[in-house]
C-alpha positions as protocol buffer text, in pm:
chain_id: "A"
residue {
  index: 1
  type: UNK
  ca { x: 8424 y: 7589 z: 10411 }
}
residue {
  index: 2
  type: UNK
  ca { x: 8346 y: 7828 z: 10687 }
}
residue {
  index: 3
  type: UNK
  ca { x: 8274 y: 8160 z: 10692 }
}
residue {
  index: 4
  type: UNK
  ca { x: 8328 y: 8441 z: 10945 }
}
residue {
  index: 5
  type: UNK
  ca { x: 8329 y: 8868 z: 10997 }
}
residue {
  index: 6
  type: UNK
  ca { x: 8671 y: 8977 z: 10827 }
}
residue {
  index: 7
  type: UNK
  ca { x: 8884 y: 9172 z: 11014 }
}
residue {
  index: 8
  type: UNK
  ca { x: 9219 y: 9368 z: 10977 }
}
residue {
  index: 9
  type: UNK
  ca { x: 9408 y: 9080 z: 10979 }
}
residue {
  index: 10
  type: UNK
  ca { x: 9262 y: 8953 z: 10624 }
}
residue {
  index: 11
  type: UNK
  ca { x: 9379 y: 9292 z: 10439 }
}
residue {
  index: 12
  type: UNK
  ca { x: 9689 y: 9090 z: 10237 }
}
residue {
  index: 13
  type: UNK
  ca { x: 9434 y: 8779 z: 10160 }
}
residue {
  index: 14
  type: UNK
  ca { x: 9140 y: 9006 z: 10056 }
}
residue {
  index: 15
  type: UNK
  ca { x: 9392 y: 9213 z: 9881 }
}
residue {
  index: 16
  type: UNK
  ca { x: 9501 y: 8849 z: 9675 }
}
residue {
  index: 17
  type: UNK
  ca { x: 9151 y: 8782 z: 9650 }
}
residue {
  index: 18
  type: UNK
  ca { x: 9065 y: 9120 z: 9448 }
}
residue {
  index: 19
  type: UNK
  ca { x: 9392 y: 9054 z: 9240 }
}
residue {
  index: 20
  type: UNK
  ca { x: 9272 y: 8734 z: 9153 }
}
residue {
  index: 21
  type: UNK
  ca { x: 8941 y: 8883 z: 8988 }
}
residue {
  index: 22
  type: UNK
  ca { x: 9084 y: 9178 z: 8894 }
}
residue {
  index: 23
  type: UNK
  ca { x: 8996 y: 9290 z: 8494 }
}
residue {
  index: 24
  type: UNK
  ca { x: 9223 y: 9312 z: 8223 }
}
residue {
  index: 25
  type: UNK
  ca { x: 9424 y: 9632 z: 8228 }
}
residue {
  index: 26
  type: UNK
  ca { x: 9340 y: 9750 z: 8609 }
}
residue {
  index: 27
  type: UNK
  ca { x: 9607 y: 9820 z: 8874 }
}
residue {
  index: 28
  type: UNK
  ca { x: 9664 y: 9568 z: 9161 }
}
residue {
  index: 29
  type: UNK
  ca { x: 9467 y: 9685 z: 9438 }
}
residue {
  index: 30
  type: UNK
  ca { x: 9698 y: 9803 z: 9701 }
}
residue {
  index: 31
  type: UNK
  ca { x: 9682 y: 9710 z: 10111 }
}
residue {
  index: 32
  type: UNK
  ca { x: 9505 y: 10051 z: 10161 }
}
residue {
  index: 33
  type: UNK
  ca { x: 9223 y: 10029 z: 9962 }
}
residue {
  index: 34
  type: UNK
  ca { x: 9109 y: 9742 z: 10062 }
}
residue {
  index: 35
  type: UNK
  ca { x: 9132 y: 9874 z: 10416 }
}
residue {
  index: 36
  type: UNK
  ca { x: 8937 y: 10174 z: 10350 }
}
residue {
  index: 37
  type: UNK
  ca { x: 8683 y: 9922 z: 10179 }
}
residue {
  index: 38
  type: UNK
  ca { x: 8685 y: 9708 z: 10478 }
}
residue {
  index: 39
  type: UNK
  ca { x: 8659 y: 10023 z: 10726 }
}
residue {
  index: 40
  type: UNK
  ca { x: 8325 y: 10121 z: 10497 }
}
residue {
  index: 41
  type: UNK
  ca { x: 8533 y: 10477 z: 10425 }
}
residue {
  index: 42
  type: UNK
  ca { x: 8653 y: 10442 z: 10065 }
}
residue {
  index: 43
  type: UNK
  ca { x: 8760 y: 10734 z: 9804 }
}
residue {
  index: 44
  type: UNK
  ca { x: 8551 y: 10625 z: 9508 }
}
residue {
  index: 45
  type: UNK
  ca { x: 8177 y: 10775 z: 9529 }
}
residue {
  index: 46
  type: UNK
  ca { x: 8191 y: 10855 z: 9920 }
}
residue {
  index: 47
  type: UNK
  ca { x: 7875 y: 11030 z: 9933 }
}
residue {
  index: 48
  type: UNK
  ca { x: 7746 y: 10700 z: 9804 }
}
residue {
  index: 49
  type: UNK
  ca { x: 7931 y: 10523 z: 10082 }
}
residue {
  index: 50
  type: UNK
  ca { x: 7829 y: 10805 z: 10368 }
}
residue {
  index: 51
  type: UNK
  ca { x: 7462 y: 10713 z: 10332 }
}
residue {
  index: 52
  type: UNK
  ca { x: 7548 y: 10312 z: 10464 }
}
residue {
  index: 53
  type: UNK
  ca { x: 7377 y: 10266 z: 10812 }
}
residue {
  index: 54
  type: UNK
  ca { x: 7552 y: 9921 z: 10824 }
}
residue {
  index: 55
  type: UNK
  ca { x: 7793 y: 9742 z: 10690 }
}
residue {
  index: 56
  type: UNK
  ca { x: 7879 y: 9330 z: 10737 }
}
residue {
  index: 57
  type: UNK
  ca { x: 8200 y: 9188 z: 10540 }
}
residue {
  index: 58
  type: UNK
  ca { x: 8241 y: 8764 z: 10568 }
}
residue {
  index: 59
  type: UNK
  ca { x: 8532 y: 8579 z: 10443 }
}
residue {
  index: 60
  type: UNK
  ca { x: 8514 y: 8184 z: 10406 }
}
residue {
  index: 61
  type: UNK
  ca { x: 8833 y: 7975 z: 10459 }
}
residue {
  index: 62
  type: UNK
  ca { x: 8875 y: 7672 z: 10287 }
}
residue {
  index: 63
  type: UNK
  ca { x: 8984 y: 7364 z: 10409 }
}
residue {
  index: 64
  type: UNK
  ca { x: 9331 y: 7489 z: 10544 }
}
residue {
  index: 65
  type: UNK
  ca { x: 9218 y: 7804 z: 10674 }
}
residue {
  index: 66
  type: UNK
  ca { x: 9313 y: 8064 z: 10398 }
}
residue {
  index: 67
  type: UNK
  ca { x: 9074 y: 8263 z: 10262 }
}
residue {
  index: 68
  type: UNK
  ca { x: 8922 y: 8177 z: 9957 }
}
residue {
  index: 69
  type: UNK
  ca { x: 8632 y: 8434 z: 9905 }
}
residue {
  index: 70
  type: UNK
  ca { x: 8523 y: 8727 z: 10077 }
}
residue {
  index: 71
  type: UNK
  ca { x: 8227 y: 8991 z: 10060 }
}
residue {
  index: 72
  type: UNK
  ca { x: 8031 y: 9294 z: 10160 }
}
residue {
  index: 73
  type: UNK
  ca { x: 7680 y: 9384 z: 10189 }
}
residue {
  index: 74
  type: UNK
  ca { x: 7550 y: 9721 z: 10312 }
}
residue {
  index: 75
  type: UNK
  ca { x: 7206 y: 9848 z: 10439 }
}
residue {
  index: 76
  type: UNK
  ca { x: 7136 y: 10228 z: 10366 }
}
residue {
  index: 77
  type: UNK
  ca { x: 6928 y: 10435 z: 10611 }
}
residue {
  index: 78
  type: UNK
  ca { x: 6685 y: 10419 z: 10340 }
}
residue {
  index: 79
  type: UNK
  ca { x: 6651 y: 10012 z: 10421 }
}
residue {
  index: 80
  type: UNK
  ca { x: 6779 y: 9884 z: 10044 }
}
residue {
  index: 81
  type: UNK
  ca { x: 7015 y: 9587 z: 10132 }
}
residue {
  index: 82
  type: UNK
  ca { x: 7332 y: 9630 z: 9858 }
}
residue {
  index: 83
  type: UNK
  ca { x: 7598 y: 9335 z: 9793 }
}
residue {
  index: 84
  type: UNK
  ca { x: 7879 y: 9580 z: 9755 }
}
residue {
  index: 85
  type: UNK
  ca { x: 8136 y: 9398 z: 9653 }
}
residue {
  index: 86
  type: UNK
  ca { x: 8257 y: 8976 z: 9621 }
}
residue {
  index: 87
  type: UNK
  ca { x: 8552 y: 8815 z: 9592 }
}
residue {
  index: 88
  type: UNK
  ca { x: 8574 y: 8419 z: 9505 }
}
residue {
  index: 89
  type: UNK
  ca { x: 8796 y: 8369 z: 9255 }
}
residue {
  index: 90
  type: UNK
  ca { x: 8489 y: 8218 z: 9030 }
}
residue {
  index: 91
  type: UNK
  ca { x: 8431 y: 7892 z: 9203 }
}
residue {
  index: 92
  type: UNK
  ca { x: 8060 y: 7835 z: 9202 }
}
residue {
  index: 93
  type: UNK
  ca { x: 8106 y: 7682 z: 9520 }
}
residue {
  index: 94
  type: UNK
  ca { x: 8288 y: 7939 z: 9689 }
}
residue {
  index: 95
  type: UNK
  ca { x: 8025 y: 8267 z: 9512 }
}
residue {
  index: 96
  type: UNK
  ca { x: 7784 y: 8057 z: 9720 }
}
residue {
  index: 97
  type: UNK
  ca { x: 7951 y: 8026 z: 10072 }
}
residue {
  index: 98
  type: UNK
  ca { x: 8005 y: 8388 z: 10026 }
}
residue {
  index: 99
  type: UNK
  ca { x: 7653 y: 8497 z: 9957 }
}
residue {
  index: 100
  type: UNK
  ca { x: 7480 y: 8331 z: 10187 }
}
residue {
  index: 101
  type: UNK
  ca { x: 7602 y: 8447 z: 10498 }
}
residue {
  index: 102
  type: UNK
  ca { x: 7602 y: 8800 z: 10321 }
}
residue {
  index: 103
  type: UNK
  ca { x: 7216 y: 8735 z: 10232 }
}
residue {
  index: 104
  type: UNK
  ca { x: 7104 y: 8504 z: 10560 }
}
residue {
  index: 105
  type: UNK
  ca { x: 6833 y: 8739 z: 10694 }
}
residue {
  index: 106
  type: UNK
  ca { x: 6756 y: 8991 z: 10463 }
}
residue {
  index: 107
  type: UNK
  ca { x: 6370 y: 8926 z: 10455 }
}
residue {
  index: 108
  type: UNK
  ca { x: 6144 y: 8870 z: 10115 }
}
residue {
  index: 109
  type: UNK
  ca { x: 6030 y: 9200 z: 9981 }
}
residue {
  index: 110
  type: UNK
  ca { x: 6331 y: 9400 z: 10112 }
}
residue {
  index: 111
  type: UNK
  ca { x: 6490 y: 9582 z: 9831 }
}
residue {
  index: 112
  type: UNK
  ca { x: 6842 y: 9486 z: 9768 }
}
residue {
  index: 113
  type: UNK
  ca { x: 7081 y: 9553 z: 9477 }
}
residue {
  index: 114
  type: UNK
  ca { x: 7423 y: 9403 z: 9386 }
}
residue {
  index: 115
  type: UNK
  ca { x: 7693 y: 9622 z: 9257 }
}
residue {
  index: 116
  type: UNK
  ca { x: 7560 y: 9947 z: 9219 }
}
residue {
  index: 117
  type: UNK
  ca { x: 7825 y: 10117 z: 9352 }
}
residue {
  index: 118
  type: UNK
  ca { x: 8214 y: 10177 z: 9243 }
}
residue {
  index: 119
  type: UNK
  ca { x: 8439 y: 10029 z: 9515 }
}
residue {
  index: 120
  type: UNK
  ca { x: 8834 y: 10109 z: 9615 }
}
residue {
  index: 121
  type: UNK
  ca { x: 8870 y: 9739 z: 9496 }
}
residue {
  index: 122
  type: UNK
  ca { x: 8766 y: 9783 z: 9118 }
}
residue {
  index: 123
  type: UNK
  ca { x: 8956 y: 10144 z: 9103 }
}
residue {
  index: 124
  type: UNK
  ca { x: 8598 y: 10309 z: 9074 }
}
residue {
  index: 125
  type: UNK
  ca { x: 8410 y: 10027 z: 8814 }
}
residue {
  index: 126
  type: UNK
  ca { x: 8075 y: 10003 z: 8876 }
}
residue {
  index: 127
  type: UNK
  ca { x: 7825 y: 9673 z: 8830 }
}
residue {
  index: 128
  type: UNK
  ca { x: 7962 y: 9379 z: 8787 }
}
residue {
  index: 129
  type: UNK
  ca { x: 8154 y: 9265 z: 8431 }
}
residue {
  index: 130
  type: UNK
  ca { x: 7987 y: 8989 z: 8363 }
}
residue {
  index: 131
  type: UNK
  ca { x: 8204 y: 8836 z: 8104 }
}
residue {
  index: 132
  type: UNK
  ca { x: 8515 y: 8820 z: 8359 }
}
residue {
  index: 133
  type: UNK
  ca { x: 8301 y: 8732 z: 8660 }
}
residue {
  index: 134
  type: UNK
  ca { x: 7996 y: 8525 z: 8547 }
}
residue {
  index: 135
  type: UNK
  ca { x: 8010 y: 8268 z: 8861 }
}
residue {
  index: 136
  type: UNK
  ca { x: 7853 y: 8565 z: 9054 }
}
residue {
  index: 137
  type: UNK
  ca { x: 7637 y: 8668 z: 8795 }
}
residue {
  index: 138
  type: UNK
  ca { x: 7484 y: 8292 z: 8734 }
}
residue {
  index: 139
  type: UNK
  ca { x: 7469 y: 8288 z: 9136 }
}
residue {
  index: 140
  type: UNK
  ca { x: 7292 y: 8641 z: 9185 }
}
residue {
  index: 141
  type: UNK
  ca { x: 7037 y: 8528 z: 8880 }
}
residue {
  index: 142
  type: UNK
  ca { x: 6969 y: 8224 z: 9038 }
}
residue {
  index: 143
  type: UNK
  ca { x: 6873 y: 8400 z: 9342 }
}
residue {
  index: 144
  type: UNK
  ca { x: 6609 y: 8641 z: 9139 }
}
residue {
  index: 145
  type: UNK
  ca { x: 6846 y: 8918 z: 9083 }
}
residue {
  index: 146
  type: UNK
  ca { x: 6788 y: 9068 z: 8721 }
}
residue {
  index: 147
  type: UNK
  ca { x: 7014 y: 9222 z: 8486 }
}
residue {
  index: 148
  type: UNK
  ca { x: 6953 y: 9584 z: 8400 }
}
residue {
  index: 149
  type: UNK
  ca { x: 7037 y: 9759 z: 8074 }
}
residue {
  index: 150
  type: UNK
  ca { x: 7192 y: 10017 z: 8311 }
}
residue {
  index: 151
  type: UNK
  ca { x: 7487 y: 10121 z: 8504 }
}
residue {
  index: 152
  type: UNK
  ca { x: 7264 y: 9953 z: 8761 }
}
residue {
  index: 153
  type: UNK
  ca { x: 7345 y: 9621 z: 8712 }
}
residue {
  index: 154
  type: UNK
  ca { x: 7157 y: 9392 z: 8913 }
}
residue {
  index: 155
  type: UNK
  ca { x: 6881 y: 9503 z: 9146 }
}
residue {
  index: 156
  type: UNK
  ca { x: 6679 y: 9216 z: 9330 }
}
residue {
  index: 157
  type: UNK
  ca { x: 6300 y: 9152 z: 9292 }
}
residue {
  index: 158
  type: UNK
  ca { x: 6060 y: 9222 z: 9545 }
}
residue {
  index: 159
  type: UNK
  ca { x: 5925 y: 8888 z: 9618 }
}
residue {
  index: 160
  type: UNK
  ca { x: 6273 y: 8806 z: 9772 }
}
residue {
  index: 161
  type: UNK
  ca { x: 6593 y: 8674 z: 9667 }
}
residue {
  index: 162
  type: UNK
  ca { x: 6734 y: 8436 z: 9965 }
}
């Protein structure tokens, strides 16, 4: 697998990817969400979004080039590090060649949080449900990330989680 920056050309394969994971009951997630996702501009909480200093989105192809998985993760002017959103169809394999580009130097003791914030791409869920998606929960706890009792889901430890 290899991974790379997305770009506008990946809109109709991060829009199957999202489909793919979507939960029971939610709409598809149409073309223009996921470019306002990808553009760092969505709808859903945009106050939320306005306060991102950075953004970096990776997609990893598989073996004939399509995209398999895809993610986000944000840095706030503040300095927390967020995982915004990812995409992998739950393949173990596939959580993990997404998160590690997303994570690669993010240093120990930064403060970083995984799906804290609603997204265009789960029409305004926020955290992660871990029932439908536990291949990136398993993968986010095995990096030191902890469940919270909380609308915050999963914030990651100070002594590092790469």
């Amino acid at each position: 697998m290899r991974s790379r920056p997305l770009g506008p050309d990946d809109v109709e394969a991060v829009c199957a990817l999202v489909d793919r994971d979507r939960l029971p009951g939610q709409p598809a997630s149409p073309a223009e969400r996921v470019r306002t996702t990808l553009a760092g501009r969505p709808t859903t909480d945009p106050w939320w979004w306005q306060e991102l200093a950075t953004m970096r989105t990776i997609g990893v192809e598989g073996k004939d080039g399509s995209l398999v998985g895809a993610g986000a993760l944000g840095r706030r002017r503040s300095g927390e590090r967020h995982v915004l959103w990812l995409h992998a169809g739950e393949v173990p394999e596939v959580v993990e060649a997404v998160l590690w580009p997303l994570l690669r130097g993010v240093r120990r003791g930064d403060p970083i949080f995984a799906f804290w914030s609603a997204t265009e791409l789960s029409v305004g869920l926020e955290g992660l449900p871990r029932k439908h998606r536990p291949a990136i929960h398993d993968a986010l706890l095995a990096r030191g990330f902890t469940g919270e009792d909380r609308w915050l889901y999963l914030t990651g430890p100070t002594a590092g989680v790469a």
